[in-house]
N, C-alpha and C positions, 0 to 999 in steps of 0.2 A: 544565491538564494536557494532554499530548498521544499520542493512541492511533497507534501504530504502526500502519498496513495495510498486509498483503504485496501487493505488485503485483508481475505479471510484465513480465519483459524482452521488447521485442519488437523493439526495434533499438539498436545500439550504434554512434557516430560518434565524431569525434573534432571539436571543434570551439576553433579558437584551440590547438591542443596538451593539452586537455586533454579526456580521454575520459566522454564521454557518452552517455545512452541515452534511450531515448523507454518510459515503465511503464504498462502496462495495470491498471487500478483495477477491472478486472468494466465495460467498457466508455468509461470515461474514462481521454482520456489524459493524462500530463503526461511532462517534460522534469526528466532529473535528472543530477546531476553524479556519477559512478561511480568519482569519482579514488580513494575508501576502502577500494570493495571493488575492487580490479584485478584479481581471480579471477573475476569474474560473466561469466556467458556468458549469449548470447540462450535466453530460455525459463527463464531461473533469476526465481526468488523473490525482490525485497529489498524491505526496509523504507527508507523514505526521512521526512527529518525538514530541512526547511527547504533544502529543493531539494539538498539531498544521499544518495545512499545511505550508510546506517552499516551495515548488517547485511544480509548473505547468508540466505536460507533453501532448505530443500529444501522440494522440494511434498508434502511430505506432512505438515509441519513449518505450510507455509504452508494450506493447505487444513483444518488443524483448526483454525487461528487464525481463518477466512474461518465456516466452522460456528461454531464458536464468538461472533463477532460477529451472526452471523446470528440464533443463538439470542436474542439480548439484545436485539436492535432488536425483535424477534418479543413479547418477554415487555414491551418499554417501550409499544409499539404496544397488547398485550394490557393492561395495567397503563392504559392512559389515560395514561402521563408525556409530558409535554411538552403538556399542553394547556392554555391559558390558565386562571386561575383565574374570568375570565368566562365560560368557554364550561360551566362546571363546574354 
């Protein structure tokens, strides 16, 4: 299964003819292809899935999605999951 994170837009190029951008993850960056959504502008929200953007967000859209994950890691963290069954 794969979890969409909104990252923001922080540069838009054009590289070989086809327009690209550089998405801030909350500090990490990657490289994504923007051919799908040709509407995004620098500082917009998108979801990107196998070095592609598929979805536009607004920030207000993407910042409950960002809370919302946060809330989860907090309760896995809280929960003990992910910890080996020997450390148990």
């Amino acid at each position: 299964m794969c979890l969409g994170i909104p990252g923001r837009v922080i540069e838009i190029y054009e590289q070989d003819g086809v327009r690209m951008g550089r998405i801030d993850y909350g500090g990490v960056v990657k490289e994504a292809c923007l051919a799908y959504v040709p509407e995004t502008q620098v500082d917009d929200y998108v979801i990107v899935h196998a070095g592609f953007a598929i979805s536009r967000l607004d920030e207000e859209e993407a910042e409950e999605t960002l809370a919302m994950l946060r809330e989860m890691a907090a309760l896995d963290e809280a929960s003990g999951a992910g910890k080996d069954e020997a450390s148990l």
